[in-house]
Each structure stands twice: as C-alpha cells, then as structure tokens.
C-alpha positions as CSV (number, residue, x, y, z in Angstrom):
1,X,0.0,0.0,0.0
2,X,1.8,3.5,-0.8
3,X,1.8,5.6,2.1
4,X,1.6,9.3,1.8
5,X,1.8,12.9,3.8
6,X,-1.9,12.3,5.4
7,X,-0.8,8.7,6.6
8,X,2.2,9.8,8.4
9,X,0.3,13.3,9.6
10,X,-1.8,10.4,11.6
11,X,1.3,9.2,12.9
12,X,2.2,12.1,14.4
13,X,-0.8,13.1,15.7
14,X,-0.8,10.0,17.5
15,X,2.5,10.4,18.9
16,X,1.6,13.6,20.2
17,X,-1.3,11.9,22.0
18,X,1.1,8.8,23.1
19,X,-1.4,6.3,21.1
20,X,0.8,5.2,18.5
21,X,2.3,1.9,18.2
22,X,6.1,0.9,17.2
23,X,4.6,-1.6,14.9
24,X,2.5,0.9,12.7
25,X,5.9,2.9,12.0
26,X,7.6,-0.2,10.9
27,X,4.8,-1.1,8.4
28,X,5.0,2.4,6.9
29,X,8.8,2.4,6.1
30,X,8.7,-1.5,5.5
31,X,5.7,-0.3,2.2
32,X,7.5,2.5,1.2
33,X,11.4,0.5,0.9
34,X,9.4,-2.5,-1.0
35,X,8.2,0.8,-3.3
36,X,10.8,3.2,-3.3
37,X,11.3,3.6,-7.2
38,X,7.2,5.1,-6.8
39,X,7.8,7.6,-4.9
40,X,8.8,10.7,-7.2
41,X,6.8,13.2,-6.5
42,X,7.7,16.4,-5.1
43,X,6.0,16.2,-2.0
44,X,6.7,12.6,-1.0
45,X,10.3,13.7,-0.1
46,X,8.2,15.7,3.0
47,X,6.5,12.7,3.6
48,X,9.4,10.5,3.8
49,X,11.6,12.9,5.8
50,X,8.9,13.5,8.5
51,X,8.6,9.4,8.7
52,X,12.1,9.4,9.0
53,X,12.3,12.1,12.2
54,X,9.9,9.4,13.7
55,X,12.0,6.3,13.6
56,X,14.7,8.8,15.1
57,X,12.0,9.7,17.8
58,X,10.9,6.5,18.1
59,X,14.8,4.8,18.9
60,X,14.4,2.8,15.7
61,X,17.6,2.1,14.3
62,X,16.7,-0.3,11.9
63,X,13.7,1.5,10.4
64,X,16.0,5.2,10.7
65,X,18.7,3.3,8.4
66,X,15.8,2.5,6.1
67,X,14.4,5.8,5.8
68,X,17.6,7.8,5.4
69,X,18.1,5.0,2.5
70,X,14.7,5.4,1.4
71,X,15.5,9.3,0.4
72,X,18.8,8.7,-0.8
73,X,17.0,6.4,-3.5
74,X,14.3,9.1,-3.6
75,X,16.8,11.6,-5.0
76,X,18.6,8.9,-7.5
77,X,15.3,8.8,-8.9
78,X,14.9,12.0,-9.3
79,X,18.5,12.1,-11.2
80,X,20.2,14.1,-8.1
81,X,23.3,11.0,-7.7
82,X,25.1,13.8,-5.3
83,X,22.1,13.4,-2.9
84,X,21.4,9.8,-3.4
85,X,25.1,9.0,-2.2
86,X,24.9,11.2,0.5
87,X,21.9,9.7,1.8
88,X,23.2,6.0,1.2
89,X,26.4,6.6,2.7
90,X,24.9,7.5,6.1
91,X,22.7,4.7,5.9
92,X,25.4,2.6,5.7
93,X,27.8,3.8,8.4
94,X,24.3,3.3,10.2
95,X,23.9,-0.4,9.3
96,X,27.9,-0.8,9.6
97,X,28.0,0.3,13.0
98,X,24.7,-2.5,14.2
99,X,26.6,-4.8,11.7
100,X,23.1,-5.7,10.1
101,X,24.4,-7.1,7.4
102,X,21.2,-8.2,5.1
103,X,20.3,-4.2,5.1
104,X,24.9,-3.5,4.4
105,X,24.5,-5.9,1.3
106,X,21.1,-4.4,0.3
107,X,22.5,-0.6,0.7
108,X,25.9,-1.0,-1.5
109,X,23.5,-2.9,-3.9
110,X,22.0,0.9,-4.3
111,X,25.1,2.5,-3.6
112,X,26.8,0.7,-6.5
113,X,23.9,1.5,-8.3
114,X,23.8,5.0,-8.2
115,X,27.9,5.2,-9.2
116,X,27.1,3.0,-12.0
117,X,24.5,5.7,-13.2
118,X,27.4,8.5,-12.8
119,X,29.7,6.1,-15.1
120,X,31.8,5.6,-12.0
121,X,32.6,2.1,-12.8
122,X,35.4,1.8,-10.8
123,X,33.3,2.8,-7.7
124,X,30.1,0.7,-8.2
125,X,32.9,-2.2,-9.1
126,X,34.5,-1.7,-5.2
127,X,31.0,-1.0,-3.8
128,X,29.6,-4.3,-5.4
129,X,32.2,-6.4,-4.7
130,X,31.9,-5.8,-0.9
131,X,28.3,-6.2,-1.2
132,X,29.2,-10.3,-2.4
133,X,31.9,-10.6,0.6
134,X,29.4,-10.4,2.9
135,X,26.9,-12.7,1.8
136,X,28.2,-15.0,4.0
137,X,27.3,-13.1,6.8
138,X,24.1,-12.4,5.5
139,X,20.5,-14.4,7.4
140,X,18.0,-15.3,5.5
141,X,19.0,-12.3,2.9
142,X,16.1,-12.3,0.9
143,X,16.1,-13.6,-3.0
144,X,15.0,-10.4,-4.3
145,X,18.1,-8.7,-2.9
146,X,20.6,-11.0,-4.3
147,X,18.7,-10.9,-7.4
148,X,19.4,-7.2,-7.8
149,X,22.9,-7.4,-6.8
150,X,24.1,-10.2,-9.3
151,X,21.8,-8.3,-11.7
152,X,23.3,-5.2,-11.5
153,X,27.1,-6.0,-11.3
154,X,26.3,-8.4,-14.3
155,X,25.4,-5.1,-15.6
156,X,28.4,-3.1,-15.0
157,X,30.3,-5.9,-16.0
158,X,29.6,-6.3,-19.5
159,X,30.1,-2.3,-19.6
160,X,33.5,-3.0,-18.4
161,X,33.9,-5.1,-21.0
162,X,34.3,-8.0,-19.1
163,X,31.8,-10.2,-20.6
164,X,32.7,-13.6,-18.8
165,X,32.7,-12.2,-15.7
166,X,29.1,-10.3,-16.7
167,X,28.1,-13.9,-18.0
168,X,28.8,-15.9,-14.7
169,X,27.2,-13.4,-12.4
170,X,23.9,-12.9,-14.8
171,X,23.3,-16.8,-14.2
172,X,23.7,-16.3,-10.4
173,X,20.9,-13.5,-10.8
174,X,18.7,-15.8,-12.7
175,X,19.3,-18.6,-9.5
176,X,17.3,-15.7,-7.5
177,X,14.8,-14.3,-10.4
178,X,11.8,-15.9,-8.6
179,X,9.5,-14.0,-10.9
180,X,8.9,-13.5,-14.3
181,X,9.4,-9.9,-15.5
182,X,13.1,-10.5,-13.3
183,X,13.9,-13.7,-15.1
184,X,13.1,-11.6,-18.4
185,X,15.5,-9.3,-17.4
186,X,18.5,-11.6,-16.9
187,X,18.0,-13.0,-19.7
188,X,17.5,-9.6,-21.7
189,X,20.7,-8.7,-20.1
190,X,22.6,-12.0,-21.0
191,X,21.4,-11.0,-24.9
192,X,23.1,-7.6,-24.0
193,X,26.5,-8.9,-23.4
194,X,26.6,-11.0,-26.8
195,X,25.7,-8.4,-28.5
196,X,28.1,-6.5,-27.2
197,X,30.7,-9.2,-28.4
198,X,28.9,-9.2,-31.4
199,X,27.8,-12.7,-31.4
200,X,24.6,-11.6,-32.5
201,X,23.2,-15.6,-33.0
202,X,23.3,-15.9,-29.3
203,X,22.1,-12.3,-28.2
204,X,19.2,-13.1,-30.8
205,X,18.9,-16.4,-29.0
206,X,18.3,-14.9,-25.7
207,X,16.3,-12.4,-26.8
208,X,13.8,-14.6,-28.0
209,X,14.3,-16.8,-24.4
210,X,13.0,-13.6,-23.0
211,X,10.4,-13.4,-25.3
212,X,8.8,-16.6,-25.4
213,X,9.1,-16.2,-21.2
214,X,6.9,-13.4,-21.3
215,X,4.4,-15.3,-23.8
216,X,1.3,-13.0,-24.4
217,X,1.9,-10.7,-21.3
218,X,4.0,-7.8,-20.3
219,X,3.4,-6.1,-23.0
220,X,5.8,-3.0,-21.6
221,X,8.7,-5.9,-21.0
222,X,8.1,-7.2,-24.2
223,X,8.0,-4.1,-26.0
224,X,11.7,-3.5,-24.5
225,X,12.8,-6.5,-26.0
226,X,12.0,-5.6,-29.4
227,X,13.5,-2.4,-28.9
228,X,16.7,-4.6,-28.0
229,X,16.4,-6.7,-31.2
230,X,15.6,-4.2,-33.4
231,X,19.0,-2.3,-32.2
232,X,20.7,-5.7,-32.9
233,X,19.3,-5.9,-36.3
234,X,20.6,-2.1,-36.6
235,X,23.8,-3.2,-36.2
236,X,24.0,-6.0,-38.2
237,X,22.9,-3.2,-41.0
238,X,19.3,-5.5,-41.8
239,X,17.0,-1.9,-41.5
240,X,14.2,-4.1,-43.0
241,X,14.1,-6.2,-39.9
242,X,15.1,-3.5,-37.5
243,X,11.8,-1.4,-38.4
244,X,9.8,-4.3,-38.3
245,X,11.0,-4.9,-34.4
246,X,10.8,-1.2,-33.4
247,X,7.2,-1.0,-35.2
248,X,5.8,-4.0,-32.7
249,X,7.6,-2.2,-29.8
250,X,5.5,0.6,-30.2
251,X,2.4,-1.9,-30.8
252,X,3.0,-3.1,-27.8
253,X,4.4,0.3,-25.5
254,X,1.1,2.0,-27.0
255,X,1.0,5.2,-24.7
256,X,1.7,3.0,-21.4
257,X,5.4,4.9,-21.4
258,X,6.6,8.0,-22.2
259,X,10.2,7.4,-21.4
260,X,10.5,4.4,-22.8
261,X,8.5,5.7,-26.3
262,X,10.8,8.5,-26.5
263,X,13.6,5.9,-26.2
264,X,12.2,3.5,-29.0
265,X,11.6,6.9,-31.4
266,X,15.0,7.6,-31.1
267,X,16.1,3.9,-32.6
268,X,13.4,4.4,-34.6
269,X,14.9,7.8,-36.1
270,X,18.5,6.3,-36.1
271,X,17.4,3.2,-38.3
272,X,15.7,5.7,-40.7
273,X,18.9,8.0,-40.8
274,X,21.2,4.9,-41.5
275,X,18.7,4.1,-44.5
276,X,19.3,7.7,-45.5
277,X,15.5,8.9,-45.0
278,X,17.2,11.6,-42.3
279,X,15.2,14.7,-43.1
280,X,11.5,13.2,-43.2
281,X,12.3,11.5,-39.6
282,X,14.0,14.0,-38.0
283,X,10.9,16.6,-39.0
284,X,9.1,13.8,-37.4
285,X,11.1,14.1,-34.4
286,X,10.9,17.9,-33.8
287,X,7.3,17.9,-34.2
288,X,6.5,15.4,-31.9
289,X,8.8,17.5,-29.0
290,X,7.1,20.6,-29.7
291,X,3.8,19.0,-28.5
292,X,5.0,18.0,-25.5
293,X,3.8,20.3,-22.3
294,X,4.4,18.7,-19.9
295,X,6.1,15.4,-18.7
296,X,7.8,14.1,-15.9
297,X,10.2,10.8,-17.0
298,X,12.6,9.1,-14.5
299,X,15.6,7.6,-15.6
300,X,14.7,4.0,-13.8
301,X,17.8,2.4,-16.1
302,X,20.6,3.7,-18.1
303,X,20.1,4.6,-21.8
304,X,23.5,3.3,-23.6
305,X,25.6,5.3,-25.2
306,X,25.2,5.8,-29.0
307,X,27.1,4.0,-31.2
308,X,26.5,5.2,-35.1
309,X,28.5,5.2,-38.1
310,X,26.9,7.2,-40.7
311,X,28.4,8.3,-43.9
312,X,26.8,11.7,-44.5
313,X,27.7,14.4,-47.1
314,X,28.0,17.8,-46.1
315,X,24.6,18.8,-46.5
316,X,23.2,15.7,-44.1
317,X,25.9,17.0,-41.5
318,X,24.2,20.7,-41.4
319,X,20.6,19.3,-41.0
320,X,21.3,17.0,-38.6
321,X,23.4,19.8,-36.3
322,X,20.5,22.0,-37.1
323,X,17.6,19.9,-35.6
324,X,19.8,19.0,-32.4
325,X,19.5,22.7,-31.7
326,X,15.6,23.3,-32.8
327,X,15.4,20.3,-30.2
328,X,17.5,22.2,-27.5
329,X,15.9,25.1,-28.1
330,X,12.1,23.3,-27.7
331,X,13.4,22.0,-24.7
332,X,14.1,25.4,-23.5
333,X,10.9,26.8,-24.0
334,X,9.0,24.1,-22.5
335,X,10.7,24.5,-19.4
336,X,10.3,28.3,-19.2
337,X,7.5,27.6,-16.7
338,X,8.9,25.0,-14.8
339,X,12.5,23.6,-14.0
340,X,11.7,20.5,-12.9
341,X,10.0,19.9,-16.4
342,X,12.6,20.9,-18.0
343,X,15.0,19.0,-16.2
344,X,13.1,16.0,-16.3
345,X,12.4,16.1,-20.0
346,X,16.4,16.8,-20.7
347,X,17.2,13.1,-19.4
348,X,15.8,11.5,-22.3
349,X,16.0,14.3,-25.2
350,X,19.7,15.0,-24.4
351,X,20.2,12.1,-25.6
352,X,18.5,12.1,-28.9
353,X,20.4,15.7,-28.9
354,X,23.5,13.8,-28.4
355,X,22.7,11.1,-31.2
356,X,21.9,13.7,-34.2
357,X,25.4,15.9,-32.8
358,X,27.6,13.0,-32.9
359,X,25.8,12.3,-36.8
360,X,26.7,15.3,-37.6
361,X,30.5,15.6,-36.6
362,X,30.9,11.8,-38.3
C-alpha cells in the first residue's frame, strides 16, 4: 500500500497523543522501501523525511537506516546522484556500525547503483564487490536482494567489457529471479552482453528466451525487448528487420510509457537515418517534441551510449546539427514555466540531442 503525507500526519498526531504503536511505523517504512522507485513526487520527499524524524524519535535504528536509504534512493530517482550517495552513505555507516548485514549488502547494492548511473565504474565495481563478501554473513537475505545485486554487477560488467565475468554473475541472478518480468531481465541482459561481443546468434537467442518467457503478457517488457532486437538488427545493418521490431515495440508500448516511447523513437529515427531517409524523420522528431507540455520521466535504467556510423555528405551534416539545436531550443521553451519539467524532460531528449550531434561531426 503506498503511504503518503496524510498517513504519516496520523502518525504524528498519534505520537503527540502517546497512542501510536512501534509496529505501525515499521509497516510504513517496510511499504515504502518495497516501493521506493514510486515515490517521485515532489511532496513525497516531506513525507518521507517526517517518517524518518519518527523512527529517530521512536529509537528505531533499523527502520531510521531505512528511511535515510529510502531518500537517498528518492533523489537517484529524481536524477540528483550527489544526494542519493549522501543519503546512502549515512545509511550505511548506520547499518555498519549495528553490523546488520542483510540491510549493508542491500545498501551497497543501491550505492553501486547509483555510481554506475554516474559512469563511475570503478566505484560501483569496489561497492559491489563488498556487497558479495558479505553474503556470508548475511540471514535469510532475501532472493530479491541477491537478485538485484548479481543483476546489477552483471550489468556493469559487461560495460566494463568483461563479458565472462558479466556472463557468470547474470546466471547467479537468474538462480534468485523468482518472478517472471526479473527472469526476463537476466535473460535480456545475457542478450546484451553477446551483443556487445557481437555474437549476435546468441544475443538473438536470448532475446527470444526472454520473449517466449513473457508469452502474451508484459506487454511493456516485451516491447523492450523488441527495442533490444531491433538495435541488434541495426547493427547487423538488416534496417528491414530492425523497423519491423521497433514498429511492434510501439504496438506493444502503445501510450503505457513515455520514457521508454521516446527511447524507441529515437532507434526508430536512427534506423531511418542509416537508411538515408534523415530529413523526413528527424521533421518527425521535432514535431513530436514541440507538443510535449508537460512530462515528468525518471531515468529507472541507463540509456547506452550511441554507437553510429553514418556516412553523410555535407549537407546531411548541417541538418542534422540544425535539428539538435531546434530540439534544445524546444526544450528550453517548454521548461520556461517549470524547472523540474525541464530538467526532467532533458534526461531522455539529451540524448537524442546527443545522437543527431555525434551524426553530424561523423
């Protein structure tokens, strides 16, 4: 159940009256850290600081450790990593100093989350690492824990280019995947790194694993997946193919997410580009920005880098450069009336800016 201002105002106003019970305070933080990636609103960070000044009332170590974690992961989802790693870190000396090691593992899980989001490899690497040394020590560490931390170093570790090492641990996060959208993503993840190697029979292969897992449901999780082998297909240079995939990811998104639509139109506009039908798609492009008003889209996963190699003349170069500022400059009038808009909506179009700059310096 998501908990919100009202439900923690009748917290306090219990406290004040000396009616309120320990157990209602845990079963407020306990929702809200199975939930955390929900709560981005603006207010919720009152919400969850007020809970917090509770549990510190209330002597509750455990819960306080939770809370200060809770809006640390409340500001890497609102794209603020300074804040989030903050917040983390003093969660951690928290959890350090109780040696409570299920809620250690489970906090340099997010803190090696949040430097992998910063590209600080190196950093989510060492925090990750310590996260699998104390396993050990861990009781009864729940499977969705250890599902997320062999999930996400698998993760960095096929950005680090070490694909065996990626490989091994991605099948240790599978072990854990006790449901099915998880399992999907292993295995989407396990396509990821053959691709990466370009052994694109085996990312294909996994891909359609992935698929077939998800049979007629999860439409949103499925529609990722095309996305993924349409990009593959890209690669390969089969555009036929590629469109084909990208058209049934949007079949399947329909208008269910912005962020991830906005993500698709971009491989979208890149296949069309690298069949040389640049100008129609990019008009495409800018038109559907300038009808955005407003939209709020949280980065819940990275969005790789762009790798293109486009042979344009010098005329393709201009248009492209062109549209990545009538883009930039859309963005900057739809934010006029509200920065958080604005910054928002920059996570995703940056990097569409980023995509049609790089074509147009190739």
């Amino acid at each position: 159940m998501r908990v919100n201002i009202l439900d923690v105002r009748k917290l306090l106003e219990k406290e004040k009256k000396g009616i309120l019970l320990t157990e209602e305070i845990i079963g407020n933080v306990d929702n809200i850290t199975k939930d955390i990636q929900s709560y981005t609103h603006n207010d919720d960070i009152v919400m969850l600081k007020k809970l917090k000044r509770l549990c510190l009332v209330k002597a509750l170590t455990k819960e306080t450790a939770e809370m200060i974690r809770n809006i640390g992961m409340y500001h890497f989802y609102k794209n603020d990593t300074k804040k989030a790693t903050r917040y983390i870190s003093q969660s951690l000396r928290i959890t350090m100093e109780q040696k409570s090691y299920n809620l250690i593992v489970q906090f340099l899980a997010d803190k090696g989350l949040v430097s992998f989001y910063d590209l600080k490899y190196k950093s989510a690497q060492k925090a990750f690492k310590q996260a699998l040394e104390l396993l050990p020590y861990t009781d009864g560490l729940e499977d969705k824990t250890q599902y997320l931390l062999y999930l996400r170093t698998g993760i960095l570790y096929w950005h680090m280019e070490d694909y065996i090492n990626s490989y091994n641990v991605l099948c240790e996060a599978l072990i854990y995947a006790k449901e099915i959208p998880q399992q999907g993503k292993v295995l989407l993840n396990i396509g990821a790194n053959y691709e990466r190697r370009e052994l694109y029979n085996e990312a294909l292969e996994y891909f359609n694993k992935a698929l077939k897992l998800y049979g007629e449901d999860y439409s949103i999780e499925r529609s990722s997946i095309h996305n993924s082998i349409a990009e593959l297909y890209k690669n390969i240079g089969n555009y036929e193919k590629a469109l084909e995939h990208i058209n049934e990811a949007f079949v399947l998104l329909e208008s269910k997410n912005m962020s991830k639509f906005f993500i698709f139109f971009m491989t979208y506009t890149q296949i069309k580009i690298l069949q040389g039908e640049s100008k129609d798609e990019l008009n495409r492009l800018v038109e559907l920005i300038s009808q955005v008003n407003e939209i709020f889209m949280y980065k819940c996963f990275i969005v790789d880098g762009i790798n293109i190699a486009v042979k344009a003349d010098l005329e393709d170069k201009q248009i492209m450069a062109q549209y990545a500022k009538q883009i930039t400059d859309i963005m900057d009038k739809i934010g006029k009336g509200s920065k958080t808009c604005k910054g928002e909506l920059n996570n995703i179009l940056s990097d569409m800016c980023l995509s049609l700059k790089v074509l147009s310096s190739n």
